[in-house]
Every structure is written in C-alpha cells, then in structure tokens.
C-alpha positions as CSV (number, residue, x, y, z in Angstrom):
1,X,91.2,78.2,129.4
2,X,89.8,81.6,127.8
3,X,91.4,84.9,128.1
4,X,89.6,87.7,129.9
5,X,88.8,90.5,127.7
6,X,91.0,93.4,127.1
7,X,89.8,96.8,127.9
8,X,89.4,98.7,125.4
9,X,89.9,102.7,125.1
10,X,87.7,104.4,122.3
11,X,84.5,105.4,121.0
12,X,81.4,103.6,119.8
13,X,83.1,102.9,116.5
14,X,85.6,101.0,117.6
15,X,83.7,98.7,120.0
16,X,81.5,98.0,117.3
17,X,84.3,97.1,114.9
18,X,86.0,95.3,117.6
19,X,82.6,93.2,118.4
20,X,82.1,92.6,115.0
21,X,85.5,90.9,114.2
22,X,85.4,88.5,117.7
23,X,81.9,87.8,116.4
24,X,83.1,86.6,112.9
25,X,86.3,84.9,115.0
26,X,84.1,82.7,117.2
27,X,81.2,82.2,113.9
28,X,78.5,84.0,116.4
29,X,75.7,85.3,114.8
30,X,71.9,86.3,114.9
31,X,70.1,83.3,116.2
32,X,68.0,81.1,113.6
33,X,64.5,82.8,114.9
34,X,65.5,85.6,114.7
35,X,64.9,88.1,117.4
36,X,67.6,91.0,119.1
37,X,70.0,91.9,116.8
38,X,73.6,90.2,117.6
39,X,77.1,92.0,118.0
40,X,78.1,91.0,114.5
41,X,74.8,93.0,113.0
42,X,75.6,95.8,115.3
43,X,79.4,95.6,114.3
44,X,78.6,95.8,110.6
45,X,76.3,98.8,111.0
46,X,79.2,100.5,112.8
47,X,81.7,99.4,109.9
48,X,79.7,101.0,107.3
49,X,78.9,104.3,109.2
50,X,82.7,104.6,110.2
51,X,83.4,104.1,106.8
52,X,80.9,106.1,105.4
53,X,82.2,109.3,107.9
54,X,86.1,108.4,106.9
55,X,84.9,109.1,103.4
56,X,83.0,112.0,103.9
57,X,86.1,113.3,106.1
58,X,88.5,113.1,103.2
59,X,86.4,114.4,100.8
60,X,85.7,117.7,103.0
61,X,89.4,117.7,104.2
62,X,90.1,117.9,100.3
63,X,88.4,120.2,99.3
64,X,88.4,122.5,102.6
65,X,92.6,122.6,101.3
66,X,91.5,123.1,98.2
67,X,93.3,120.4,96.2
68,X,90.6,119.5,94.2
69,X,89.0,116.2,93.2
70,X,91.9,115.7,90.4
71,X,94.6,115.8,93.4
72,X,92.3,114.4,95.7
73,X,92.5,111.5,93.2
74,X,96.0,111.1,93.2
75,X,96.6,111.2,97.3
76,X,94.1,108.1,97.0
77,X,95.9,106.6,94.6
78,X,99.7,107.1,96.9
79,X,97.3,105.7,99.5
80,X,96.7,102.9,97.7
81,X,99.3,99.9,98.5
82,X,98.3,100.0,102.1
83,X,94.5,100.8,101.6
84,X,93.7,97.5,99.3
85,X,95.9,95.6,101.7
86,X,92.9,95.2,103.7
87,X,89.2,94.9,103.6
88,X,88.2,98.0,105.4
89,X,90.5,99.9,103.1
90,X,89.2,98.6,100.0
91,X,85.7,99.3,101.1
92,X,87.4,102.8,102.1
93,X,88.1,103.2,98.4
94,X,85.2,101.8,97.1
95,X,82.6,104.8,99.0
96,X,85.2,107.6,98.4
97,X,85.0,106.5,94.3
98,X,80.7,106.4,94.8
99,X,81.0,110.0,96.5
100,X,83.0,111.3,94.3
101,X,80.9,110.3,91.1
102,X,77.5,110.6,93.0
C-alpha cells in the first residue's frame, strides 16, 4: 500500500529538489527514446540553480558586511563540519571556491 503524497509548502526550488530525490528513490528517469524531460532532469536543473543563487547569496552577503573574502573564507571553513556532511553542501562549497577564484 503507497503513501499519498505530502503537501508540500515552498517555492519552485524546493519542489524541484524534492522531485528530484523521489526520482532517484524510486530509480525513475528519462525514458530510453528520449522525449519530455523527466522530474529527475528538472530536479537537477533546480539543484544547480539553487546552489548556484546560495553561492552567489553568500558571496554578496560577505561582502555587502564587508568581511572580506579572507573572512569570508574562514566563516566557510566554521561552516564546514556540517556542509561536507552532505552532498548539496559539498557542492555548496565547491561553487562558492569557483566564484571566489573566477
């Protein structure tokens, strides 16, 4: 017996994200022809831009306070134990170090 859905409250972002993991959960993915793109390709586009603007976001909030990419640097790293405990967060890390050089 399935479970009905859960409602969810939130934006685009996180219905993508959301879509995106019970994708990967139930192995769904676009079919072999082709054709529509499926909720997992839809999901991962909405990973990356939600990840691209969280970067972006921290990176303005820096240096709109003025703290500077040297103590930007070392929030990231105190946000560090519970960023690489997860994907998303290392990914996090990973476009906030290619902004930051670039």
């Amino acid at each position: 017996m399935q479970r009905a859905p859960r409602r969810v409250k939130g934006g685009l972002a996180v219905r993508l994200l959301l879509g995106w993991c019970a994708a990967k959960r139930q192995g769904g993915g676009a079919p072999p022809g082709g054709g529509a793109a499926s909720d997992s390709d839809l999901g991962l586009r909405g990973l990356l831009l939600l990840l691209l603007l969280l970067a972006a976001l921290l990176l303005g909030l820096g240096l709109l306070l003025g703290l500077g990419l040297r103590r930007l640097a070392l929030l990231l790293l105190l946000l560090r134990r519970r960023l690489l405990a997860s994907r998303l967060g290392l990914l996090l890390l990973l476009a906030l170090l290619l902004l930051l050089l670039g």
